[in-house]
Structure formats: C-alpha cells, structure tokens
mmCIF file of the N, C-alpha and C atoms, coordinates in Angstrom:
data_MODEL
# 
_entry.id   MODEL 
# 
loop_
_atom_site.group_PDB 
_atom_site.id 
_atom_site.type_symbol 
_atom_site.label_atom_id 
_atom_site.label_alt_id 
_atom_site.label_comp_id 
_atom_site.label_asym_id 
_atom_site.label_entity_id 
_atom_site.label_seq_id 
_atom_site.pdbx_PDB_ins_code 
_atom_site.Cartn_x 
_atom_site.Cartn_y 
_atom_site.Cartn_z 
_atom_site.occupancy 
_atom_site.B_iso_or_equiv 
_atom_site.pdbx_formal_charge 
_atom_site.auth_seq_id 
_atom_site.auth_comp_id 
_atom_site.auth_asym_id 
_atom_site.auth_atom_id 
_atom_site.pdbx_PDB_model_num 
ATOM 1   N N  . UNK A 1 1  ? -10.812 -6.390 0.016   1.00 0.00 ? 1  UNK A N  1 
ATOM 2   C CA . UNK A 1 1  ? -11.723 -5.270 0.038   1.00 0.00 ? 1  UNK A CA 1 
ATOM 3   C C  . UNK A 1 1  ? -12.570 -5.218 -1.227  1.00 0.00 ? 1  UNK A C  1 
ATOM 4   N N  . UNK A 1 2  ? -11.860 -5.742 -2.514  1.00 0.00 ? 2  UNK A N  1 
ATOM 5   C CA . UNK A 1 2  ? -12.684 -5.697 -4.025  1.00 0.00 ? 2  UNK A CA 1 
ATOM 6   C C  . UNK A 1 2  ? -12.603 -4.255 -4.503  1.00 0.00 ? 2  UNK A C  1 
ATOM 7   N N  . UNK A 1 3  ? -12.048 -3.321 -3.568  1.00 0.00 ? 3  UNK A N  1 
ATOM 8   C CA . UNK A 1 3  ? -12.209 -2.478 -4.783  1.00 0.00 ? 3  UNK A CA 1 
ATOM 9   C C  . UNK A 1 3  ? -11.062 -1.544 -5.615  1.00 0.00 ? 3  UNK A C  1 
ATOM 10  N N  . UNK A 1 4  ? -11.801 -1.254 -6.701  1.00 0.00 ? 4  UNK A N  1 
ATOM 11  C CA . UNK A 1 4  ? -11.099 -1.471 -7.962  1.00 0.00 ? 4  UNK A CA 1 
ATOM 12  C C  . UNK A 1 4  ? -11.059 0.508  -8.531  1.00 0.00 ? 4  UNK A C  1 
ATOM 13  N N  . UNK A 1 5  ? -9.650  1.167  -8.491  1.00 0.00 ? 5  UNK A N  1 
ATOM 14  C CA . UNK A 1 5  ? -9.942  2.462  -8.525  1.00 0.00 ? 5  UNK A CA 1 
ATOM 15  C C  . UNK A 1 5  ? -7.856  2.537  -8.899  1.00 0.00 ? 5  UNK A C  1 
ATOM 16  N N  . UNK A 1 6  ? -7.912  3.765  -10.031 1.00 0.00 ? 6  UNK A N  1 
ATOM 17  C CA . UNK A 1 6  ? -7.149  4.126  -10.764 1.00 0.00 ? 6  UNK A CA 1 
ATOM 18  C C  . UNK A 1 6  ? -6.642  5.507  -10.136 1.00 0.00 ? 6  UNK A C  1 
ATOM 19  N N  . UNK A 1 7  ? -5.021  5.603  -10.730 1.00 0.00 ? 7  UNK A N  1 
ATOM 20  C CA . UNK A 1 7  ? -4.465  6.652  -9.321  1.00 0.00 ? 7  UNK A CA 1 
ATOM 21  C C  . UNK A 1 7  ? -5.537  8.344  -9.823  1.00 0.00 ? 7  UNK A C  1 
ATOM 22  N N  . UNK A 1 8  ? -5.759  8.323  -10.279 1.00 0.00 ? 8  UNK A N  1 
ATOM 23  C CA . UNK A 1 8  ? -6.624  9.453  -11.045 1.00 0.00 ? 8  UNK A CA 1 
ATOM 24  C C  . UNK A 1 8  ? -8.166  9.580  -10.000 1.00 0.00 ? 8  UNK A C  1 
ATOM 25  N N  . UNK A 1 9  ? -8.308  8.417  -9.710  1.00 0.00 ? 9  UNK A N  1 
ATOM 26  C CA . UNK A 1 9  ? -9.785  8.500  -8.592  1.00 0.00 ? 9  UNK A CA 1 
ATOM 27  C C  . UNK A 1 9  ? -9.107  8.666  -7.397  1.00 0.00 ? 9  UNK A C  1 
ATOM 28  N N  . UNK A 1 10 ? -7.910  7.468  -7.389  1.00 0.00 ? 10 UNK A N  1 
ATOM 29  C CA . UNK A 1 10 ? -7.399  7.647  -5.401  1.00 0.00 ? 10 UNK A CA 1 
ATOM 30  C C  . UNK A 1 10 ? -6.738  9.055  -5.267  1.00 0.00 ? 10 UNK A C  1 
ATOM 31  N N  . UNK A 1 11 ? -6.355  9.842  -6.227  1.00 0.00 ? 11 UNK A N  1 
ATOM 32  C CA . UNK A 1 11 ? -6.027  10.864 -5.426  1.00 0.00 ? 11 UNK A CA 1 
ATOM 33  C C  . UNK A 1 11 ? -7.109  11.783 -5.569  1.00 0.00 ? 11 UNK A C  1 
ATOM 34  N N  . UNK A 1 12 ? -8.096  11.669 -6.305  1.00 0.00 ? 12 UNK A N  1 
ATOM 35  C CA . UNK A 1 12 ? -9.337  12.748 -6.278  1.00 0.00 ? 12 UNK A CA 1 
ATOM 36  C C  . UNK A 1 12 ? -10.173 12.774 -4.634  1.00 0.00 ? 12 UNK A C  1 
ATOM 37  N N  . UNK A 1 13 ? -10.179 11.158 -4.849  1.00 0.00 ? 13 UNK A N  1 
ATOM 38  C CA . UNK A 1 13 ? -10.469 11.230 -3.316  1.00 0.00 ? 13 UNK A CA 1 
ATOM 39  C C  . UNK A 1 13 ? -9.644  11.275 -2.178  1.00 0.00 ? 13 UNK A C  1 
ATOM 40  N N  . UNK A 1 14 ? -8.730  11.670 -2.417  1.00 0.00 ? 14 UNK A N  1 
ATOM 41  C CA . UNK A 1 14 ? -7.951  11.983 -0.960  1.00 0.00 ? 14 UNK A CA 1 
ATOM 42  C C  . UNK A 1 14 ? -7.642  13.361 -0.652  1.00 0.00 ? 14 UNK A C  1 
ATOM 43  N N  . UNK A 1 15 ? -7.917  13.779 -1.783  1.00 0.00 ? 15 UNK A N  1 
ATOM 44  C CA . UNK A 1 15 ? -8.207  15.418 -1.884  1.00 0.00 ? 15 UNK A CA 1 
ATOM 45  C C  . UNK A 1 15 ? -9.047  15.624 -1.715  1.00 0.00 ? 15 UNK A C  1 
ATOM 46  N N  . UNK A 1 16 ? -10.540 15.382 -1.752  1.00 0.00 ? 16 UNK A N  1 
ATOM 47  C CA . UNK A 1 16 ? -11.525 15.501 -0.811  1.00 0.00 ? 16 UNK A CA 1 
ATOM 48  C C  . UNK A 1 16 ? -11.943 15.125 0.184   1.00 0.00 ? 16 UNK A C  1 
ATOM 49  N N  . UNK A 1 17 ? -11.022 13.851 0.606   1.00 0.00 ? 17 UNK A N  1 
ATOM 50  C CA . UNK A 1 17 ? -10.593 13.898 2.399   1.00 0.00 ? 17 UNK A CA 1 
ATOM 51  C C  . UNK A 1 17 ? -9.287  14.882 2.796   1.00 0.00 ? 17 UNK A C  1 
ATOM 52  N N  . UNK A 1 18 ? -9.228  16.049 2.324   1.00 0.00 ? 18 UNK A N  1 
ATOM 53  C CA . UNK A 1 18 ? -8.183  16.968 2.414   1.00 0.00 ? 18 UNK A CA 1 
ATOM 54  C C  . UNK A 1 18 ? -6.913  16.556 2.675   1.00 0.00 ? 18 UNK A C  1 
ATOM 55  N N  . UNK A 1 19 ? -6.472  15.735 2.244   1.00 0.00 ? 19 UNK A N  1 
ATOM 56  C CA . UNK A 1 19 ? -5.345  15.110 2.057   1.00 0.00 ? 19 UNK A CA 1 
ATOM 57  C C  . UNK A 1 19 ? -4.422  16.252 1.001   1.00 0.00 ? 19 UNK A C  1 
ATOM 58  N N  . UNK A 1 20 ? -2.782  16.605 1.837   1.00 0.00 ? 20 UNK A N  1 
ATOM 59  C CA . UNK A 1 20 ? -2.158  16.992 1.107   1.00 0.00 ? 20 UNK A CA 1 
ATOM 60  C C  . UNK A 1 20 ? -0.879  16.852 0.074   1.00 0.00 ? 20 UNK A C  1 
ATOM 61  N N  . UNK A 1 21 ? -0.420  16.840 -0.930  1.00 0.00 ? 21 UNK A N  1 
ATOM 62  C CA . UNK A 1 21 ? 0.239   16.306 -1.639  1.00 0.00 ? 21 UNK A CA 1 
ATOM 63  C C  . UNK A 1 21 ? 1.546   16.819 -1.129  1.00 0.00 ? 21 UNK A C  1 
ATOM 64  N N  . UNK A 1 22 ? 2.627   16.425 -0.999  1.00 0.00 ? 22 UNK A N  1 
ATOM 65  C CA . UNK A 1 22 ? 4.159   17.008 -1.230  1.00 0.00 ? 22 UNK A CA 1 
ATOM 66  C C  . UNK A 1 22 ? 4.591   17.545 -2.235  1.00 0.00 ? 22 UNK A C  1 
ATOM 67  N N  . UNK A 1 23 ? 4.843   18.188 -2.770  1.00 0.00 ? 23 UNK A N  1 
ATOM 68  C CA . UNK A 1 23 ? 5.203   18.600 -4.412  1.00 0.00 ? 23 UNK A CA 1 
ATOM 69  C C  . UNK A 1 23 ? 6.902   18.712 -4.380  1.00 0.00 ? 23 UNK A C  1 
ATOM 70  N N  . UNK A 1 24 ? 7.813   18.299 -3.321  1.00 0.00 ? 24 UNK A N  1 
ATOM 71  C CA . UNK A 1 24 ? 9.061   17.866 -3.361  1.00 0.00 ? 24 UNK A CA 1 
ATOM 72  C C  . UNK A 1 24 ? 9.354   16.249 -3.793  1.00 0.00 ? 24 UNK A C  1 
ATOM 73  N N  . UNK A 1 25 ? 8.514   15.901 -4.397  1.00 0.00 ? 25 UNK A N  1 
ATOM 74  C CA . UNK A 1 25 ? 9.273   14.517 -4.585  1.00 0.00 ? 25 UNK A CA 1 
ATOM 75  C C  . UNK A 1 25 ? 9.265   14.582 -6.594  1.00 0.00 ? 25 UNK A C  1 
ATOM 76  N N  . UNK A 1 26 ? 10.558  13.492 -6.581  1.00 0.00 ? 26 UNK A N  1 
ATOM 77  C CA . UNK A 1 26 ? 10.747  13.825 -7.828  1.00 0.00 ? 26 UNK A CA 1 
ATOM 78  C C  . UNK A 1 26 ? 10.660  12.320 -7.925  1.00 0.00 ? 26 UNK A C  1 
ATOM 79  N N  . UNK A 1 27 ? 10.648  10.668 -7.128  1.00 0.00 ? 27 UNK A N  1 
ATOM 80  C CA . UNK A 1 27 ? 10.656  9.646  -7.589  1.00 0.00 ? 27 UNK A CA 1 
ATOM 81  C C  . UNK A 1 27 ? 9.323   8.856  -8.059  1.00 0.00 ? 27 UNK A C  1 
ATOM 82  N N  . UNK A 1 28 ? 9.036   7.793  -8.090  1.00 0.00 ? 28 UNK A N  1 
ATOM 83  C CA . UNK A 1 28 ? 8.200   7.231  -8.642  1.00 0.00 ? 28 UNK A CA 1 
ATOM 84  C C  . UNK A 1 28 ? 6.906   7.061  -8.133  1.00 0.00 ? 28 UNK A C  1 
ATOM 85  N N  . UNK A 1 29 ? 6.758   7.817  -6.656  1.00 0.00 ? 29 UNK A N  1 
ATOM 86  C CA . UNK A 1 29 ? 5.575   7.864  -5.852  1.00 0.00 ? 29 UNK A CA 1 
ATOM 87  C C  . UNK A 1 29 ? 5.252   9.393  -5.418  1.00 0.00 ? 29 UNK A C  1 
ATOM 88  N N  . UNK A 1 30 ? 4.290   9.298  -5.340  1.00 0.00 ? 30 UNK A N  1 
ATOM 89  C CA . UNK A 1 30 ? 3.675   10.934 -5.025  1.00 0.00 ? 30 UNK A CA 1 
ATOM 90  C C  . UNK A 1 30 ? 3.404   10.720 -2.995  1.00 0.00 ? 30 UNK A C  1 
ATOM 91  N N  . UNK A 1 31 ? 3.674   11.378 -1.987  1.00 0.00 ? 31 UNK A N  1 
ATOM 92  C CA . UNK A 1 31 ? 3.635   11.304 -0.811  1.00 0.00 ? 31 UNK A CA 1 
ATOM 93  C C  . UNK A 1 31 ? 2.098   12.516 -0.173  1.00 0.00 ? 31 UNK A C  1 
ATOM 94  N N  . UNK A 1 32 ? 1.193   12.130 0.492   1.00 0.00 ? 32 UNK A N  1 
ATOM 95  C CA . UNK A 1 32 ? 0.382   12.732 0.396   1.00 0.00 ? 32 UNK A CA 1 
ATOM 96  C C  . UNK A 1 32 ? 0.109   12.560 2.131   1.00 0.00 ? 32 UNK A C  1 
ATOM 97  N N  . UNK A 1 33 ? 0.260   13.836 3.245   1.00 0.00 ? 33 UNK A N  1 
ATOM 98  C CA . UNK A 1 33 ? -0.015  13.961 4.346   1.00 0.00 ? 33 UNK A CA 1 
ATOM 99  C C  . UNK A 1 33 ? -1.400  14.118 4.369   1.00 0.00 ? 33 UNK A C  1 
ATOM 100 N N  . UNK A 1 34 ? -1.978  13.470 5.761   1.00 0.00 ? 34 UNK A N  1 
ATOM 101 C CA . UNK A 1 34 ? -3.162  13.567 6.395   1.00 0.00 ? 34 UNK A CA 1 
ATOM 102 C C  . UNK A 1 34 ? -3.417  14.950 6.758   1.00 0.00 ? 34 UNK A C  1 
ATOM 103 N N  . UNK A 1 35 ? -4.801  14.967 7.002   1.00 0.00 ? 35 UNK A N  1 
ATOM 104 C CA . UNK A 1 35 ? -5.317  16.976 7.425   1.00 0.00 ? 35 UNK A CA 1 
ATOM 105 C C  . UNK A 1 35 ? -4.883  16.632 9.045   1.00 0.00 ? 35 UNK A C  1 
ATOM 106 N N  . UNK A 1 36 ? -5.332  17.933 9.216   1.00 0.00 ? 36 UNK A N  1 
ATOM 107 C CA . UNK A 1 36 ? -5.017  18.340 10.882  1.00 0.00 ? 36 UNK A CA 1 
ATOM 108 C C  . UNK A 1 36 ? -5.459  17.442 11.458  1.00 0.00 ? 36 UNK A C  1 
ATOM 109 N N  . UNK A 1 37 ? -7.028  16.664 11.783  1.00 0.00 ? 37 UNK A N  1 
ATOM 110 C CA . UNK A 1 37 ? -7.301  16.322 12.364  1.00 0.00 ? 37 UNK A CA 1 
ATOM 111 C C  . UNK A 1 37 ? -6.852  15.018 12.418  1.00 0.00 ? 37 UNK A C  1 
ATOM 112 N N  . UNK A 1 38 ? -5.959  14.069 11.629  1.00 0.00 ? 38 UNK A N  1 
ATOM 113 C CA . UNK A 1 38 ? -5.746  13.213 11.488  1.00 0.00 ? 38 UNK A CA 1 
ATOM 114 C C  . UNK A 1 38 ? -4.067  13.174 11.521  1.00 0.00 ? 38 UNK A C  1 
ATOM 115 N N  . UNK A 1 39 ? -3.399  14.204 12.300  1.00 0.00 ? 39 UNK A N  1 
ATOM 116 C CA . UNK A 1 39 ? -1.782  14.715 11.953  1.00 0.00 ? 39 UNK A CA 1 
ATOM 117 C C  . UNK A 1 39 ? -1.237  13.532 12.949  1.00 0.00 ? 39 UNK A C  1 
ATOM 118 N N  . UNK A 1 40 ? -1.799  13.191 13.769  1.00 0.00 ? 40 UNK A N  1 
ATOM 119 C CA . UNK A 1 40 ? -0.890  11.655 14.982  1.00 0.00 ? 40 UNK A CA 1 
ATOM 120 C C  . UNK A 1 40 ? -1.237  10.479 14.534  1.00 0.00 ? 40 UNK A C  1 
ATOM 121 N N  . UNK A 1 41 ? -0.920  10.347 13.587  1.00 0.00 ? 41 UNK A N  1 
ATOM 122 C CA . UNK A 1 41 ? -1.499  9.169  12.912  1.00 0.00 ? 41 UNK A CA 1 
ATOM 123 C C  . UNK A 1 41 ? -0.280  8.119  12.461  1.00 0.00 ? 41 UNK A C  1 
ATOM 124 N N  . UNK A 1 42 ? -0.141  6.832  12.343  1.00 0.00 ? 42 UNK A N  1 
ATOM 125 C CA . UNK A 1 42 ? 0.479   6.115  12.067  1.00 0.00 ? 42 UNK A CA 1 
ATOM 126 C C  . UNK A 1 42 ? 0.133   4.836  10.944  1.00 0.00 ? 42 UNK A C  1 
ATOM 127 N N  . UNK A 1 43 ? 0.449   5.059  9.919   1.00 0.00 ? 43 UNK A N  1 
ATOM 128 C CA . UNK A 1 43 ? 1.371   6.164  9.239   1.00 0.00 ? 43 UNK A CA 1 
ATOM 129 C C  . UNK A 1 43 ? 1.402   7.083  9.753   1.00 0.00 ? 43 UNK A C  1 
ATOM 130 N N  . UNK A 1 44 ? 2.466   7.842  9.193   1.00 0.00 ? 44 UNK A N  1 
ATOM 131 C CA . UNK A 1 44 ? 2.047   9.657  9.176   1.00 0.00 ? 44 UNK A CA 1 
ATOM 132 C C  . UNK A 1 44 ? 2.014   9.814  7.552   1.00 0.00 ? 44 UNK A C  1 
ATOM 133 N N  . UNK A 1 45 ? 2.142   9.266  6.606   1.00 0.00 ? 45 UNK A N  1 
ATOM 134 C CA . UNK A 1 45 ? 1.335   9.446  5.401   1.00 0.00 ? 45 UNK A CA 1 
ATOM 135 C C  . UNK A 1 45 ? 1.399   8.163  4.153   1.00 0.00 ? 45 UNK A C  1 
ATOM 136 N N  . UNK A 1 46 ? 0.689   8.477  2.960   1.00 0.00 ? 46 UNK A N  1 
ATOM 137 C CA . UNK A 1 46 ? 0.441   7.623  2.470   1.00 0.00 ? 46 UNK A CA 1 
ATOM 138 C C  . UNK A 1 46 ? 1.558   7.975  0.891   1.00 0.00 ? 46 UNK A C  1 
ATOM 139 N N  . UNK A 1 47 ? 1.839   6.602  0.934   1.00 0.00 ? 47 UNK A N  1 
ATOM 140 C CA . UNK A 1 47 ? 2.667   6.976  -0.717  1.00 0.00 ? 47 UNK A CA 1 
ATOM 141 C C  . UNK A 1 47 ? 1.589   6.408  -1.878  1.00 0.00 ? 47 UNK A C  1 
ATOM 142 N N  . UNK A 1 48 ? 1.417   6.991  -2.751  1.00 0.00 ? 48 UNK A N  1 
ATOM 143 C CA . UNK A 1 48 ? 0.723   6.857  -4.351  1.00 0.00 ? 48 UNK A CA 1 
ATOM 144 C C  . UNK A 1 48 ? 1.291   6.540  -5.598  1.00 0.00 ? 48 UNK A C  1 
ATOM 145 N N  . UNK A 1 49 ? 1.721   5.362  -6.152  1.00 0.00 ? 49 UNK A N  1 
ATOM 146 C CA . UNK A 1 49 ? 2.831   5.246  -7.287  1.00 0.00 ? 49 UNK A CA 1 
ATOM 147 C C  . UNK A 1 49 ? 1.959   6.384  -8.217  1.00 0.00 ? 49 UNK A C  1 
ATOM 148 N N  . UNK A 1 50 ? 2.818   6.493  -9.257  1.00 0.00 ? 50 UNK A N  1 
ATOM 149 C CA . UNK A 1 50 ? 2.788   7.750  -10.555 1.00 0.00 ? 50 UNK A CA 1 
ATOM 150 C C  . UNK A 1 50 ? 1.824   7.047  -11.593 1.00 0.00 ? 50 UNK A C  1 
ATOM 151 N N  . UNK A 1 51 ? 2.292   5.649  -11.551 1.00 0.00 ? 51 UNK A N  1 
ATOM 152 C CA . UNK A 1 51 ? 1.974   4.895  -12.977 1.00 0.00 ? 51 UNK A CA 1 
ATOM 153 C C  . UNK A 1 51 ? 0.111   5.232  -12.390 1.00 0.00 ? 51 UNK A C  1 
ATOM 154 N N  . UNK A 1 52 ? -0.513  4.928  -13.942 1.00 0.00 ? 52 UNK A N  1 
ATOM 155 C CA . UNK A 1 52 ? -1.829  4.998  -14.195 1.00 0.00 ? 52 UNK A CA 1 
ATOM 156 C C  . UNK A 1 52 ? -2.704  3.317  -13.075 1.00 0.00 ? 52 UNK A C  1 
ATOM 157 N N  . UNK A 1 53 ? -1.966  2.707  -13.627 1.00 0.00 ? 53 UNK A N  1 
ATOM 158 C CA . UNK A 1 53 ? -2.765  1.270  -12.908 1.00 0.00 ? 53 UNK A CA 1 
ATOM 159 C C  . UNK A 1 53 ? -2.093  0.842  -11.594 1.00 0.00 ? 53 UNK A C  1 
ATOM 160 N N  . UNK A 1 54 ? -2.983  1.315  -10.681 1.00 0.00 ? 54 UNK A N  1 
ATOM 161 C CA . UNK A 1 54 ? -2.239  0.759  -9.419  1.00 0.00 ? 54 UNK A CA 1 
ATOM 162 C C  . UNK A 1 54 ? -2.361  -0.953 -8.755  1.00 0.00 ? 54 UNK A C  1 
ATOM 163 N N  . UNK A 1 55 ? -1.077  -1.318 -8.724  1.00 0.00 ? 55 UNK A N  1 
ATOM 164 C CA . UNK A 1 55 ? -1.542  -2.601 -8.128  1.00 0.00 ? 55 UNK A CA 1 
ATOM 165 C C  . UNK A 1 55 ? -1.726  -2.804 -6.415  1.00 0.00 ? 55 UNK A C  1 
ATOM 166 N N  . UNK A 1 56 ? -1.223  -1.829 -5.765  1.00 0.00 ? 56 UNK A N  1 
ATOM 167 C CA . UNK A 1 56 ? -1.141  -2.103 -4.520  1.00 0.00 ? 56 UNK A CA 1 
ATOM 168 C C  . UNK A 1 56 ? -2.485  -1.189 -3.411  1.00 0.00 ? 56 UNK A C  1 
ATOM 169 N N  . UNK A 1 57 ? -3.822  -1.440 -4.448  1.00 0.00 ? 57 UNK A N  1 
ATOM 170 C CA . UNK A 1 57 ? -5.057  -0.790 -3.878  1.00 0.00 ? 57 UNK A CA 1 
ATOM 171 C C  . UNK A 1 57 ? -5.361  -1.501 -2.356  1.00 0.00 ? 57 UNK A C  1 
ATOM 172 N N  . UNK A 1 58 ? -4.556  -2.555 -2.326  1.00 0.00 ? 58 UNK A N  1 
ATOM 173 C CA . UNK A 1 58 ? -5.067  -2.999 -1.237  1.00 0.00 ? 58 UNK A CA 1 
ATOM 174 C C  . UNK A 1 58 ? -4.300  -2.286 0.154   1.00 0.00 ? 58 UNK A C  1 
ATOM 175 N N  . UNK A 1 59 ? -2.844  -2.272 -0.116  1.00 0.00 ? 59 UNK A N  1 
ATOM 176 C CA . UNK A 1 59 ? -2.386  -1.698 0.692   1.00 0.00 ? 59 UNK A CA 1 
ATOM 177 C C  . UNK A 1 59 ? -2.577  0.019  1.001   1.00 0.00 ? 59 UNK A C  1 
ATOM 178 N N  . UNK A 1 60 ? -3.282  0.778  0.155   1.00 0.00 ? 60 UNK A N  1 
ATOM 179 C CA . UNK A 1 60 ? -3.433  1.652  0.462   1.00 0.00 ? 60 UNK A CA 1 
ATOM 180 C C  . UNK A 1 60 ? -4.786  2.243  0.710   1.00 0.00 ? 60 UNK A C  1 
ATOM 181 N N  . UNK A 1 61 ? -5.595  1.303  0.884   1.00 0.00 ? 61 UNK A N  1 
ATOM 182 C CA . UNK A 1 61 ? -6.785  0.934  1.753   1.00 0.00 ? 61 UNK A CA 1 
ATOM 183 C C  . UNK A 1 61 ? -6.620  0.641  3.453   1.00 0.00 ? 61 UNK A C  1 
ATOM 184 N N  . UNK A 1 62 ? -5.734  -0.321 3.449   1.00 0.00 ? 62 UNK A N  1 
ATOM 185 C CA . UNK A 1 62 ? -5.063  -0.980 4.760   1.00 0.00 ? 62 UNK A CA 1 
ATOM 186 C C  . UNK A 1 62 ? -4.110  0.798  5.747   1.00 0.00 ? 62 UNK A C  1 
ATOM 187 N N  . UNK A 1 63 ? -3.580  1.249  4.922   1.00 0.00 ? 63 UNK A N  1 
ATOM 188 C CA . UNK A 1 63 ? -3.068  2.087  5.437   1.00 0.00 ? 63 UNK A CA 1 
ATOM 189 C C  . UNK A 1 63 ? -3.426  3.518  5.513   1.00 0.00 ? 63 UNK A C  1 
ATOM 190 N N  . UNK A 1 64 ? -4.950  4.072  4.531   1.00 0.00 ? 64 UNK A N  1 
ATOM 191 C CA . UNK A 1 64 ? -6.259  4.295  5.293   1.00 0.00 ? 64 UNK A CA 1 
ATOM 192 C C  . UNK A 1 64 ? -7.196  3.791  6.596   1.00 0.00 ? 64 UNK A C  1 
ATOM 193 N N  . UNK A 1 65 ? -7.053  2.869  6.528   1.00 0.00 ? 65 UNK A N  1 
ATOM 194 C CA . UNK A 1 65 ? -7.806  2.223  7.999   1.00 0.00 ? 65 UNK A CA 1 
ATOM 195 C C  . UNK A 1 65 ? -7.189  2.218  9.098   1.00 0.00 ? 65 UNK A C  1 
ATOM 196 N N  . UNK A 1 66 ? -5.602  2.439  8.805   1.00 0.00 ? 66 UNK A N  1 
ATOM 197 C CA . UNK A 1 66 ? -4.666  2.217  10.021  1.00 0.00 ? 66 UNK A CA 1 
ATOM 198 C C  . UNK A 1 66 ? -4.297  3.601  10.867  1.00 0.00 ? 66 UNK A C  1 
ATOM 199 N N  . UNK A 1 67 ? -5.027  4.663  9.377   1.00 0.00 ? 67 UNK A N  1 
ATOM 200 C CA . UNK A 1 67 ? -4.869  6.190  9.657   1.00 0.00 ? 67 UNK A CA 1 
ATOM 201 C C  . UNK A 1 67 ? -5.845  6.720  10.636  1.00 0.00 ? 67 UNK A C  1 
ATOM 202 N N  . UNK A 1 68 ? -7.442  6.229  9.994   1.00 0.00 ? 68 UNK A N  1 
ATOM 203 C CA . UNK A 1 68 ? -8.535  6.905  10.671  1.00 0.00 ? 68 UNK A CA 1 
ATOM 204 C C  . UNK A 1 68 ? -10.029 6.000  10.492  1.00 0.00 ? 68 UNK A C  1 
ATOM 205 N N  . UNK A 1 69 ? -8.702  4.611  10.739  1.00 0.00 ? 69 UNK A N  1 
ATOM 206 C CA . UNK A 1 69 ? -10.240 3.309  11.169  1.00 0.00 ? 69 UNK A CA 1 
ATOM 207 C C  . UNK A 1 69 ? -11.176 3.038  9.783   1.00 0.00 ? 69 UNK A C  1 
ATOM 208 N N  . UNK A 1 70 ? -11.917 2.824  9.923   1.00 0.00 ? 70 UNK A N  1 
ATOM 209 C CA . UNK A 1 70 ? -13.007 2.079  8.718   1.00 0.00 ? 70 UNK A CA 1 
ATOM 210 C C  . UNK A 1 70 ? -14.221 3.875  8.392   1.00 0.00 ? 70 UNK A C  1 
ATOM 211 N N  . UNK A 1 71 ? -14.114 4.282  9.384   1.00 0.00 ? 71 UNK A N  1 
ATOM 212 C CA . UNK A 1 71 ? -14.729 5.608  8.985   1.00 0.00 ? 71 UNK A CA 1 
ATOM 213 C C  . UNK A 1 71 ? -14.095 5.906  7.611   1.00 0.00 ? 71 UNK A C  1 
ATOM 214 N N  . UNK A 1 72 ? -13.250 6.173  7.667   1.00 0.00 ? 72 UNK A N  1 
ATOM 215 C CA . UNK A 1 72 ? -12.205 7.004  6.783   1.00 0.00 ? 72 UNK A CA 1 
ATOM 216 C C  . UNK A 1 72 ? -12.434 6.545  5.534   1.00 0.00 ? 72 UNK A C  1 
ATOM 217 N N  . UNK A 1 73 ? -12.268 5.116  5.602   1.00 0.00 ? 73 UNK A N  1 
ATOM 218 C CA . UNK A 1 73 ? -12.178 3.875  4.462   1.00 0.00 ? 73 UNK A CA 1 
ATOM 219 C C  . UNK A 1 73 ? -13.994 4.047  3.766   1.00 0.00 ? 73 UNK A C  1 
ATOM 220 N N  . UNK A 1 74 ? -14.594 4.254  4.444   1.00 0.00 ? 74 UNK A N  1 
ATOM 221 C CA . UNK A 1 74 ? -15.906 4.352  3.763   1.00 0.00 ? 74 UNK A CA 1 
ATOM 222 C C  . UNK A 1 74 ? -16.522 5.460  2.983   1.00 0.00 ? 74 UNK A C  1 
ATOM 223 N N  . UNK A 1 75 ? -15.742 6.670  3.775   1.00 0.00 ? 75 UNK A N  1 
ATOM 224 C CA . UNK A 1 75 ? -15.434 7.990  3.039   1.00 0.00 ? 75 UNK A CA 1 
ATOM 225 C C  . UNK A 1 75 ? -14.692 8.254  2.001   1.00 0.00 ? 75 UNK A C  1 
ATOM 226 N N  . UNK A 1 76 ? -13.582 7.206  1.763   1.00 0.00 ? 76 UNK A N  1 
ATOM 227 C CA . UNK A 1 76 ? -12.710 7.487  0.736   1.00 0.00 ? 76 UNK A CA 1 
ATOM 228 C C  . UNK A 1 76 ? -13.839 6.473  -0.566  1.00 0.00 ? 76 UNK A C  1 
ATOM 229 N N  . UNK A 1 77 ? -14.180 5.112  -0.380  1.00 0.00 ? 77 UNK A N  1 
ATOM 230 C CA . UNK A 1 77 ? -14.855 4.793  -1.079  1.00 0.00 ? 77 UNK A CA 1 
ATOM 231 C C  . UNK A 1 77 ? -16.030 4.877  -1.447  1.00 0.00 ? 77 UNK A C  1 
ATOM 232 N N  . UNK A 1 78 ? -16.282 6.284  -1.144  1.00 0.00 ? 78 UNK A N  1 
ATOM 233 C CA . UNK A 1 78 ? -16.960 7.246  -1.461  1.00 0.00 ? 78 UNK A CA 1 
ATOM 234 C C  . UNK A 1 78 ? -17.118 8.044  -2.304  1.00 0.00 ? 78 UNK A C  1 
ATOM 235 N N  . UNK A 1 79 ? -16.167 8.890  -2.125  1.00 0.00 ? 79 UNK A N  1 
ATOM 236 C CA . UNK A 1 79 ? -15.632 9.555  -3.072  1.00 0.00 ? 79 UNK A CA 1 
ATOM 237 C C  . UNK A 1 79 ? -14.845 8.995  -4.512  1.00 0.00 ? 79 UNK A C  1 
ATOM 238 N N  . UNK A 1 80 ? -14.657 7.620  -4.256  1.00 0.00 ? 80 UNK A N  1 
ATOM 239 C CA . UNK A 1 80 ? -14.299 7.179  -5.946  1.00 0.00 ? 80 UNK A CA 1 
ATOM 240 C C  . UNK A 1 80 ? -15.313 6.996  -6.698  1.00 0.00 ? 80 UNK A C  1 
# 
C-alpha cells in the first residue's frame, strides 16, 4: 500500500471514521469497534499496538478493507 502513518495519526483517523475505542483493555493493544453502520463486519474490530512506531500498517489497512472495502481505505488515508 506504501503508506507510512504513526499510531497518533491511525487513531486520529479512525476517530474520524467514528471508530470507537474500548477503554477496558489494559494489554499492549488498544481495540477499537466499527460505527453502526459498519457493526456486521468481519472483523468485528481492529486492534492498534500502544508503542509509537507501528510496524504492522499493512495489516491494519488489509483489515480496513476487509471491514468496509477500499471506500473506507481511501477515507482513512485521508484523514492521515
């Protein structure tokens, strides 16, 4: 995909794809559910490691697209 975005942008933008955070987790990833319109989705959500430099941008691109197609994916890289 090439692109290149720090957990500080991916969750800015997933909060402006109204993406919601869990605030029960205490381990090394933050868990963040899809909005309503996107609630039958498979996934049913996306995990975010804590650390500052993410290495696994690709997979959580892949599992944006798997949520709500390439729409979604163009909206989120959007918003970074």
């Amino acid at each position: 995909m090439g692109l290149n975005f720090n957990r500080r942008q991916c969750v800015k933008a997933l909060k402006k794809l109204e993406f919601q955070k869990l605030e029960s987790r205490r381990g090394k990833h933050d868990k963040f559910i899809p909005p309503a319109s996107l609630k039958h989705s498979n996934p049913p959500f996306i995990m975010i490691p804590r650390h500052n430099n993410i290495h696994c941008q690709n997979e959580i691109v892949k599992e944006l697209a798997a949520m709500g197609g390439e729409e979604l994916v163009k909206k989120f890289q959007q918003y970074l």
